[in-house]
PAMAR-623835 format. One record per residue: z, x, y of N, C-alpha, C, O, CB in turn. Coordinates in steps of 0.2 Angstrom, whole numbers, plus 2048, in hexadecimal, padded with zeros to 3 digits. Last residue first. Glycine has a CB too. Layout:
<recs>
Z|X|Y|Z|X|Y|Z|X|Y|Z|X|Y|Z|X|Y
...
</recs>
This chain:
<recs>
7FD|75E|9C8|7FB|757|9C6|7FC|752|9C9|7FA|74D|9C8|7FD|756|9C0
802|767|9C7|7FF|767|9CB|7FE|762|9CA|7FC|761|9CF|7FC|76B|9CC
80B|768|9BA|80F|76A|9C0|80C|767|9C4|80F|763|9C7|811|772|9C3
800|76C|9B0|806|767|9AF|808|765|9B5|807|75F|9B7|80C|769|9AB
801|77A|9B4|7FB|777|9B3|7FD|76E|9B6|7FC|76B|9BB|7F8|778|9AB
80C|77F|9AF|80A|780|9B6|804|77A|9B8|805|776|9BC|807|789|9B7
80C|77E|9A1|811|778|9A4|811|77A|9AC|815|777|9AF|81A|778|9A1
803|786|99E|800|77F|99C|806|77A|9A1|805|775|9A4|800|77D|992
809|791|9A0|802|790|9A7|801|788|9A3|7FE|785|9A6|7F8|798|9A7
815|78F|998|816|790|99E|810|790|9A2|810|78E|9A8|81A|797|99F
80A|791|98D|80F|78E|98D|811|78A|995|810|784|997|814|793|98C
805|79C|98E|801|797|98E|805|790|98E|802|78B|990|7FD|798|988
810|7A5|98E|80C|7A5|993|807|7A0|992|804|7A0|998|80A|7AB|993
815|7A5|981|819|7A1|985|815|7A1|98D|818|79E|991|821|7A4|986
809|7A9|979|80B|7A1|978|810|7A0|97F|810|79A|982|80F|7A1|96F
80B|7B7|97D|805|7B3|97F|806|7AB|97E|804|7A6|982|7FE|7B6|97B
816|7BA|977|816|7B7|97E|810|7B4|980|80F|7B0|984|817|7BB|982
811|7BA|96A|819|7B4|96C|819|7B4|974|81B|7AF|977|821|7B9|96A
808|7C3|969|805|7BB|968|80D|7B6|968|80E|7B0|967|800|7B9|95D
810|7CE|96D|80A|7CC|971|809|7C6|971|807|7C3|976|805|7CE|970
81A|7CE|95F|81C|7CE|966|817|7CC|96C|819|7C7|96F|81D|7D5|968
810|7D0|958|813|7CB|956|816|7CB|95E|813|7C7|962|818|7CC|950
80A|7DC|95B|805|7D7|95B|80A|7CF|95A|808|7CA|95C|7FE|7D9|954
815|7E5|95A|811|7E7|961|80D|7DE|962|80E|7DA|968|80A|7EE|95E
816|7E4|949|81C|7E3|950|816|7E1|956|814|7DB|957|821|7ED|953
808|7E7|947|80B|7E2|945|80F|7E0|949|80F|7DB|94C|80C|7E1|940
806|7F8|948|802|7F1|94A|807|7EA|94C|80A|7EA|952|7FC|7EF|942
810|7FD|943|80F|7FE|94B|80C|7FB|94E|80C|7F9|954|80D|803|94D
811|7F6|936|815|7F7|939|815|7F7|942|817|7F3|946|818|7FC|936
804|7FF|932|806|7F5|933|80B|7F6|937|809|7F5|93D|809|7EF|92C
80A|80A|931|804|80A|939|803|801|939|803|7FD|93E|7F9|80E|937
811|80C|928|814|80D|92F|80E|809|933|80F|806|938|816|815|931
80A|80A|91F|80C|801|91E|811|807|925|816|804|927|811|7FC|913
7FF|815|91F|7FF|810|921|802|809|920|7FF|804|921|7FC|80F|920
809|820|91C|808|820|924|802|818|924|802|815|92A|804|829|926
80E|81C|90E|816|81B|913|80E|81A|919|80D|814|91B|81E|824|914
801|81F|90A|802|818|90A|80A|817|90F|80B|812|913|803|816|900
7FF|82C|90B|7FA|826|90F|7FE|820|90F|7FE|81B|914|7F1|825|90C
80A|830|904|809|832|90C|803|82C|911|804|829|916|805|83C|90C
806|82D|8F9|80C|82B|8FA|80B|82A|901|80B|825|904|811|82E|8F8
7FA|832|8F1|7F8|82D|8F5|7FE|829|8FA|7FE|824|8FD|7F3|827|8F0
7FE|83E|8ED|7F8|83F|8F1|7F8|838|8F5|7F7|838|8FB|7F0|840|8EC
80A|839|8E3|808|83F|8E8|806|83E|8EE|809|83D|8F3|805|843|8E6
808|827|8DE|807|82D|8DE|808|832|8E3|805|830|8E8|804|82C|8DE
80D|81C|8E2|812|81E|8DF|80E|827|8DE|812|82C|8DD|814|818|8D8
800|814|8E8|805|818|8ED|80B|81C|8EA|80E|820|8EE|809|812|8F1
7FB|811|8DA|7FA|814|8DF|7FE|819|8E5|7FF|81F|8E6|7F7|810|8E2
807|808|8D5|804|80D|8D3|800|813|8D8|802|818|8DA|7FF|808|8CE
806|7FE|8E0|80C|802|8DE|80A|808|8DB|80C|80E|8DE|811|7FF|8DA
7F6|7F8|8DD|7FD|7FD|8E6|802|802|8E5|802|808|8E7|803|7F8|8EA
7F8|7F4|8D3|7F5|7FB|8D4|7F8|7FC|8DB|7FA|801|8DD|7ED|7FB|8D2
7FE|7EA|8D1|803|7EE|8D4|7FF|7F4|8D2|802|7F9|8D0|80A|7ED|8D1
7F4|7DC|8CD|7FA|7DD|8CF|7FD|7E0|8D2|7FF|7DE|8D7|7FC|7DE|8CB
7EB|7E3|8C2|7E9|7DC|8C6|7EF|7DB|8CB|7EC|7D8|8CF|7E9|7D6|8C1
7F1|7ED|8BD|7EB|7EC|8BE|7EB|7E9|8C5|7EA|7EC|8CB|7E9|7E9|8B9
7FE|7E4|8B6|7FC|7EC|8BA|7F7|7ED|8C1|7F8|7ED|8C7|7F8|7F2|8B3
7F4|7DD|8AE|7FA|7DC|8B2|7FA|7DF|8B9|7F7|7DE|8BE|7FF|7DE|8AF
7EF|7E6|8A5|7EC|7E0|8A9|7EF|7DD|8AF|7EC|7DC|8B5|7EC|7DB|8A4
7F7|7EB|8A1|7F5|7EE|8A3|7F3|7EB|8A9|7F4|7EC|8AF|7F3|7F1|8A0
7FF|7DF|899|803|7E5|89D|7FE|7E9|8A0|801|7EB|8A5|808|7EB|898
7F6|7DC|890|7F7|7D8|896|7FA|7DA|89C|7F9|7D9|8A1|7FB|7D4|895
7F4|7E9|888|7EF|7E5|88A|7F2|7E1|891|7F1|7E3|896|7EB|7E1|884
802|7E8|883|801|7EE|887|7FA|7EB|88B|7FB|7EC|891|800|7F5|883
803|7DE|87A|808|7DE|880|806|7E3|886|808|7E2|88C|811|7DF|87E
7F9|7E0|871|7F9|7DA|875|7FC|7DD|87D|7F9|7DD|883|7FF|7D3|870
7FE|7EC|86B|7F8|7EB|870|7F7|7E9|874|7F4|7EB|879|7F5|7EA|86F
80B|7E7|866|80C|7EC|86B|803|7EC|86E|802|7EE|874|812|7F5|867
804|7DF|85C|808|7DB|860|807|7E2|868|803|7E1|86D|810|7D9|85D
7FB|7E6|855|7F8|7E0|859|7FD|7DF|85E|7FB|7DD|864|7F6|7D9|854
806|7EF|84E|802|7F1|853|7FD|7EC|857|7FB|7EE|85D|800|7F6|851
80D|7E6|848|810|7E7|84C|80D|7EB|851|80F|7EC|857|815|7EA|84A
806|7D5|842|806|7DC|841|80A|7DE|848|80C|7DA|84D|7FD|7DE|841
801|7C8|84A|800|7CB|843|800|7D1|843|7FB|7D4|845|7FA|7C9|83F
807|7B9|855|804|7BF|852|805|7C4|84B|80A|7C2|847|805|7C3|858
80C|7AB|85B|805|7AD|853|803|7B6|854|7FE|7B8|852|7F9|7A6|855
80B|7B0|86D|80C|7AC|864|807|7AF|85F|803|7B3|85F|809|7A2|864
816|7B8|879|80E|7B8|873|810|7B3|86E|815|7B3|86C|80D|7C0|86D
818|7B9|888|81B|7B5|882|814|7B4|880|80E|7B2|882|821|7AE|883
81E|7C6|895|81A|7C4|891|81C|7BF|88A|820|7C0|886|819|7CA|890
823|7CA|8A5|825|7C6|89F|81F|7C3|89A|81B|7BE|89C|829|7C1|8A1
81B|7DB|8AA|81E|7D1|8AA|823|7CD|8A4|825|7D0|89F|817|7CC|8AB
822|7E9|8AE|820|7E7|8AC|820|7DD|8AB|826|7DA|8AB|820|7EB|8A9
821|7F2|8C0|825|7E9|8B9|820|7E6|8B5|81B|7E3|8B7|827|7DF|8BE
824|801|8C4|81F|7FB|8C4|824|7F3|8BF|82A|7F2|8BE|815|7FE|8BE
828|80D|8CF|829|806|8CE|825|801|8CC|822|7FE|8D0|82C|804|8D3
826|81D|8D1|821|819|8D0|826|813|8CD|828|815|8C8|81A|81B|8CC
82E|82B|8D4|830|824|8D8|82C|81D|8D5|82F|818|8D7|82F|824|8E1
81D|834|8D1|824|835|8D5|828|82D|8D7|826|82A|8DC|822|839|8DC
813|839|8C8|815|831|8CC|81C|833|8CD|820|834|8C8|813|829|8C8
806|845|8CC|80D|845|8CB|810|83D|8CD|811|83B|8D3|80F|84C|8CF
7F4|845|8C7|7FA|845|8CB|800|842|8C9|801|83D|8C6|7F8|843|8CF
7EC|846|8BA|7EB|84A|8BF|7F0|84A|8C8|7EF|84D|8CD|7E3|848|8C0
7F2|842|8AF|7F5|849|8B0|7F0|84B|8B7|7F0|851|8B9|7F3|84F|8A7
7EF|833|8AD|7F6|837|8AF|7F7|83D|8B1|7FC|83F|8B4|7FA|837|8AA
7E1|837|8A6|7E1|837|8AF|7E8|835|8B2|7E9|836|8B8|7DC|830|8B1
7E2|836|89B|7E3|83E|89D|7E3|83B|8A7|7E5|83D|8AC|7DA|847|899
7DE|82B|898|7E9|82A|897|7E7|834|89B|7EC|838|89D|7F0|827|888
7D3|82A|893|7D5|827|89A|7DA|82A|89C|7DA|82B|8A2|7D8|821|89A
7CA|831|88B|7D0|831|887|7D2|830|891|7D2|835|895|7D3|839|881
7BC|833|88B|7BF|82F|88B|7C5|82B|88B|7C6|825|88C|7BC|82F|889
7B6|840|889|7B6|83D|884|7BA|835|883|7BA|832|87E|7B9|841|880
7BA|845|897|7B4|843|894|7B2|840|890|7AD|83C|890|7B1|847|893
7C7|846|893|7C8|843|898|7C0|840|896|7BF|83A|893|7CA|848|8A0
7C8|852|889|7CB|84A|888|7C7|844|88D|7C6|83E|88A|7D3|84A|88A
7C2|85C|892|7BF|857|88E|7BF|853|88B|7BA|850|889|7BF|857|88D
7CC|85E|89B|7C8|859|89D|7C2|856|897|7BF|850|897|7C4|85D|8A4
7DB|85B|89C|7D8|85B|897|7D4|858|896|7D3|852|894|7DA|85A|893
7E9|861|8A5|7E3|85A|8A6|7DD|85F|8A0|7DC|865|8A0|7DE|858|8B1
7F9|864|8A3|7F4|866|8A4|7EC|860|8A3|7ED|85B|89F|7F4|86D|8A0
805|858|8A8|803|85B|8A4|7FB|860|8A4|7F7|85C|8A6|804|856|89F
80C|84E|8B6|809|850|8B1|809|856|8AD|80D|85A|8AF|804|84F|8B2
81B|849|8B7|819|84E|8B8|811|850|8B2|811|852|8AD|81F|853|8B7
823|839|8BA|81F|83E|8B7|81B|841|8B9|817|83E|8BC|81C|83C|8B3
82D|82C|8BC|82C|833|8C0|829|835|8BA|82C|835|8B4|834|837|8C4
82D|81A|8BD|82B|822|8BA|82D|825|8C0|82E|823|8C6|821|825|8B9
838|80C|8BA|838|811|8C0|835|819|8BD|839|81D|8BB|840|811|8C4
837|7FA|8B4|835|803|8B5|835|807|8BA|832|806|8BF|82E|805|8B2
83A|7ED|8AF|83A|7F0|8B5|839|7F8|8B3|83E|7FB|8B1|840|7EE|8B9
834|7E2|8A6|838|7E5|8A4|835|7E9|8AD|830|7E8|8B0|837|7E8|89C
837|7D0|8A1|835|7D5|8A4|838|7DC|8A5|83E|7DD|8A5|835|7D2|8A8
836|7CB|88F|839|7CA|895|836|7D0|89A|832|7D5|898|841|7CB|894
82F|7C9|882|82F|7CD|885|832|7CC|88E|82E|7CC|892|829|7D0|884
82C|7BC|874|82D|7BC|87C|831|7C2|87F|837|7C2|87E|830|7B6|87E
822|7B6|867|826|7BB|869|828|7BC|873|823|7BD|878|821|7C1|866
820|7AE|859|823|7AB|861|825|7B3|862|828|7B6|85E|82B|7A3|862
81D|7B1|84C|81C|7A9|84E|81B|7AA|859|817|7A7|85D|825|7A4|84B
816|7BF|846|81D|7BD|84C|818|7B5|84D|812|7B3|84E|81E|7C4|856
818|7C8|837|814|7C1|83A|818|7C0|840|81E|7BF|83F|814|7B9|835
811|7D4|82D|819|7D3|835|815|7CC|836|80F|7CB|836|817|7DB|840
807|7DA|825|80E|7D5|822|812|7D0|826|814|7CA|825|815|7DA|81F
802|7E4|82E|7FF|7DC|82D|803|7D7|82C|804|7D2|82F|7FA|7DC|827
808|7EE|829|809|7EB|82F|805|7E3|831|807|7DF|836|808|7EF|832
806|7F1|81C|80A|7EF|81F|80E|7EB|824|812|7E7|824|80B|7F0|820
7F9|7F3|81E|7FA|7ED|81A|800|7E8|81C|801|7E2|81C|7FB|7F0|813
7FB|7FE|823|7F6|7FA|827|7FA|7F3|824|7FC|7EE|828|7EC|7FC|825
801|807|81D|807|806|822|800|800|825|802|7FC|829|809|80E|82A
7FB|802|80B|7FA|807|811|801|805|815|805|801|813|7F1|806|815
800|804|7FA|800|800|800|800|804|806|804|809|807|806|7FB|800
</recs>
C-alpha cells in the first residue's frame, strides 16, 4: 500500500479553518535562477527581505474532501487567491525596496487630504455665508 492510497482513505465531511493572523520576517536565501526559469515561482522570495509583513489568512470551510493533500491544496489555493485579490498591498509594502515608497506615499495622502478636507469645509461655510448675504438683499 502506497502513502497515496493512504491518503485517499482521509474523508473530511465538513472542515472549517478559522482565521489565522501572521506576522513574517524573512531573509531570503540565495535566488536560484534556474529554478526560477524552470518555473519554480516560490524562488521569487529570495529576491527581497519581508521585514514586519502582516497578512490574514481568512476563514476558510471545505466540504466533502478526500485526502490530506487535496485538503491542504484546497486551503492554500484559496489562501492565495485571497492574498492575491485582497492584501498584495500588504505584501508589497511589507517588502525592503517598496517600504520607503509606500510610508512616503500614504505621507503625501496625508499632506494632500488634511489641506483638501479643511479647504472643502470652508469653501462650504463661504458659500454658506455669500448664499445668506445674498438672502440679506432681497
Amino acid at each position: 500500500m502506497s502513502d497515496d492510497s493512504n491518503d485517499e482513505d482521509i474523508y473530511f465531511q465538513h472542515i472549517l479553518v478559522h482565521k489565522i493572523e501572521l506576522k513574517i520576517d524573512y531573509r531570503p536565501v540565495i535566488l536560484n535562477l534556474q529554478a526560477l526559469q524552470g518555473g519554480d515561482y516560490m524562488q521569487l522570495l529570495n529576491i527581497f527581505p519581508l521585514e514586519g509583513l502582516e497578512i490574514t489568512l481568512k476563514s476558510i470551510k471545505l466540504d466533502d474532501v478526500r485526502g490530506l493533500k487535496t485538503c491542504a491544496d484546497r486551503l492554500l489555493d484559496l489562501w492565495v487567491q485571497d492574498i492575491y485579490s485582497n492584501q498584495l498591498y500588504s505584501v508589497i509594502s511589507g517588502t525592503a525596496p517598496f517600504r520607503g515608497i509606500s510610508n512616503v506615499g500614504s505621507n503625501l495622502q496625508d499632506l494632500l487630504a488634511i489641506p483638501m478636507k479643511d479647504f472643502t469645509c470652508k469653501l462650504m461655510m463661504m458659500m454658506i455665508v455669500d448664499d445668506n448675504d445674498e438672502n440679506a438683499d432681497i
